[in-house]
N, C-alpha and C positions, 0 to 999 in steps of 0.2 A: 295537116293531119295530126291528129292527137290520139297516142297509143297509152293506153293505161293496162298495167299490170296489176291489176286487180289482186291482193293477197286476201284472201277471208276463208276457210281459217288458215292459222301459222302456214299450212303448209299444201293448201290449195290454192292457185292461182288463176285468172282466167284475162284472155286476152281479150279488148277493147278497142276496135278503132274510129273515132269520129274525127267526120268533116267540119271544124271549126268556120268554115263558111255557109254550107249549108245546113247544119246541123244532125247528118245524116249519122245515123251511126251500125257497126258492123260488130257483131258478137262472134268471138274466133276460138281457138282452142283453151280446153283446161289441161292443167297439168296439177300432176302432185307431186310436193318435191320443195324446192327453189328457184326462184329466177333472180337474180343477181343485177337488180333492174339499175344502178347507178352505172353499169359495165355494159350496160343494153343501148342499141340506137336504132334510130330509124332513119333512113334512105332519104335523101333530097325531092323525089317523088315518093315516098311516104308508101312505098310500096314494100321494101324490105326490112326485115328487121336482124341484128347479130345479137347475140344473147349467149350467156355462161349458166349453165342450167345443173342440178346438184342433184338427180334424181332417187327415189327411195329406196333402191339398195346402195348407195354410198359411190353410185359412179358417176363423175362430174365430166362433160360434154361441153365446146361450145357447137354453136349452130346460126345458119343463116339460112331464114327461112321468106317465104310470101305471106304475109301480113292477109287476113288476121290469124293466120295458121303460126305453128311451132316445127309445124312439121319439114327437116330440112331440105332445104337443095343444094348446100355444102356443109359441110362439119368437118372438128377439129378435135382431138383427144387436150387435155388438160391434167394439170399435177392436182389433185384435187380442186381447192376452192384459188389457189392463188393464182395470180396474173389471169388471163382469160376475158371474152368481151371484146369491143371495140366500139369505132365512133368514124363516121365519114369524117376527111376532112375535107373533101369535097364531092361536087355530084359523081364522080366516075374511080375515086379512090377510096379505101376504104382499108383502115390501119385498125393492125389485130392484134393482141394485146398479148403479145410472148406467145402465140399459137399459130400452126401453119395448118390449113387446109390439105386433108388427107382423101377425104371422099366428097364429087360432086362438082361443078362448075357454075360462076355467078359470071354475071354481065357486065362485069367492073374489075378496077385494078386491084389488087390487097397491097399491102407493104405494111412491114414491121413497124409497130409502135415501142418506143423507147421510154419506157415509165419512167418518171420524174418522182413518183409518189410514192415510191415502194411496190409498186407493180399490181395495188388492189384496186378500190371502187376509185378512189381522188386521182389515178394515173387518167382514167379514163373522161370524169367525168368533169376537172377542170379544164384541161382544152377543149373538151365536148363547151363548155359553159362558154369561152374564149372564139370557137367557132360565130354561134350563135350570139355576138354582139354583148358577152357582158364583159366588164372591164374591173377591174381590179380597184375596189375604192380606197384603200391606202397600202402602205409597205409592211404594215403586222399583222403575219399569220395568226398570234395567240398564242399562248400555251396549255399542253392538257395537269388538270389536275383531276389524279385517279380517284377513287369511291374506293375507299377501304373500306372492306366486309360486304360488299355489297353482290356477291355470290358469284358473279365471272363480270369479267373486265368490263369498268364503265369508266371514263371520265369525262369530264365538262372541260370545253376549250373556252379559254378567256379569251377575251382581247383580241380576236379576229377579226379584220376589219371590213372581209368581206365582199362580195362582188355587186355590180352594180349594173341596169338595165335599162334603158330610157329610150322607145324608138326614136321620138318626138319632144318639141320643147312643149309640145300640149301633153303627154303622160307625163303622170307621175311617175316621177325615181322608185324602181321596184327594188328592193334591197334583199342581198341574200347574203347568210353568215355560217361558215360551220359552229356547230354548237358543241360538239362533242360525238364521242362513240358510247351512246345511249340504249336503250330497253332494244332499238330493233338495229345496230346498228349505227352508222354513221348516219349524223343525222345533223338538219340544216332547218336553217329559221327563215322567215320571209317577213318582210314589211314595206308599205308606202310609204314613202318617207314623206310626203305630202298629207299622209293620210294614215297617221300610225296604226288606228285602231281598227281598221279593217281588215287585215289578217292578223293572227293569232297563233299560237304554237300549235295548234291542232292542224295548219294547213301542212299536208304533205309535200307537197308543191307549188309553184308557180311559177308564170312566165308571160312573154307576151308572144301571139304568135305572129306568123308575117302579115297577118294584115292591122296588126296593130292590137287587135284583142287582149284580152288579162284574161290568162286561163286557172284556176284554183281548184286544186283537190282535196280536199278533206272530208274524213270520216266515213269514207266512201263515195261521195259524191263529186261530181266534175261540173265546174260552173264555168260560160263561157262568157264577159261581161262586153262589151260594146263602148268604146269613146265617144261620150257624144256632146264633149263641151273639155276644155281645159281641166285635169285631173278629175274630172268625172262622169261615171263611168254606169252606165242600167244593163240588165242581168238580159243576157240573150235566150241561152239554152242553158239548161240546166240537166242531169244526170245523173237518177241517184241508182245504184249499182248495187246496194245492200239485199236489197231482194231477188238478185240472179244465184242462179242453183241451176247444178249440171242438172242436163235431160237424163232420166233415168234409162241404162243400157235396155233396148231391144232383147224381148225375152224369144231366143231360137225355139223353131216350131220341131220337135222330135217326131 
């Protein structure tokens, strides 16, 4: 299952879930606000999702909800944007990120996550990566160097070496690096290392899923590719998301 958090504009979001084997796909809740999607995961059965959400009067919530809804069946108050979120670390456990469950009952264990990363999106979202089979391609993180003048905090991280992804010795090596705290955030690069030119800085994401797939999101659109020979790969399903717009609200009959 592949959940996409759809942001278009800045501060409307809409939730997404497709079936990466059948190509089925489920249109679920909008929200306006934030979703804090490097702090967000989804359930081993792809059925729940936890999420840190920043709503439009300025109060920050997490939530663990039934996919494709936002709408919760536990929640957690939060210090505003910090700490918050969480990540399975397995099918029946579920580690929450400095936040304890106040209202509501899930079907699973929680237990405290101890951030390694200053407690934001990287606490969560590198052992999320470490879960899911990627490995660590050498010993240097990088270093940032800031954007002077460049109107609120940007810099470019050098020298990251980055994580690394291969279900198979027939996939190609999928390569991911942090790149810096950029225009939307923390923000990360992707490439084939067998194949450099096929993704590009415009990809939001990638990965492979469990059946081996190479899933790509960029510019709004979700492409799901098929192995069908040693490092190469034809386009399955495709999903372009740019033309979704909430249903206009139901006008009451007076």
């Amino acid at each position: 299952m592949v959940v996409v958090l759809r942001r278009k504009p800045s501060r409307l979001y809409h939730v997404v879930r497709i079936n990466s084997k059948t190509g089925k796909w489920e249109q679920g809740s909008w929200f306006t606000g934030r979703l804090y999607s490097m702090r967000c995961d989804v359930s081993f059965d792809g059925n729940w999702l936890v999420y840190l959400a920043l709503g439009g009067q300025g109060k920050s919530w997490n939530g663990i909800s039934l996919l494709p809804r936002l709408t919760t069946v536990a929640e957690g108050s939060n210090v505003g944007t910090w700490n918050g979120g969480g990540y399975w670390s397995s099918a029946k456990v579920l580690k929450l990120n400095c936040w304890e469950i106040s209202k509501g009952q899930v079907p699973f264990r929680t237990e405290p996550l101890i951030p390694e990363f200053g407690g934001e999106d990287l606490s969560v979202l590198y052992p999320r990566l470490e879960r899911d089979g990627w490995r660590r391609a050498g010993d240097h993180w990088g270093l940032d160097h800031e954007e002077i003048g460049a109107g609120k905090y940007t810099a470019n991280r050098i020298g990251d070496d980055g994580w690394e992804l291969r279900p198979s010795r027939r996939h190609p090596t999928l390569h991911c690096w942090y790149a810096g705290y950029l225009k939307h955030g923390y923000t990360f690069r992707f490439r084939l290392r067998e194949d450099p030119d096929a993704l590009d800085d415009e990809v939001d994401w990638a990965t492979y899923d469990s059946e081996g797939q190479l899933v790509v999101a960029r510019a709004g659109v979700v492409t799901v590719y098929a192995l069908i020979a040693k490092n190469r790969f034809t386009k399955r399903f495709e999903y372009n998301l740019e033309s979704l717009v909430p249903k206009p609200a139901r006008r009451q009959a007076t």
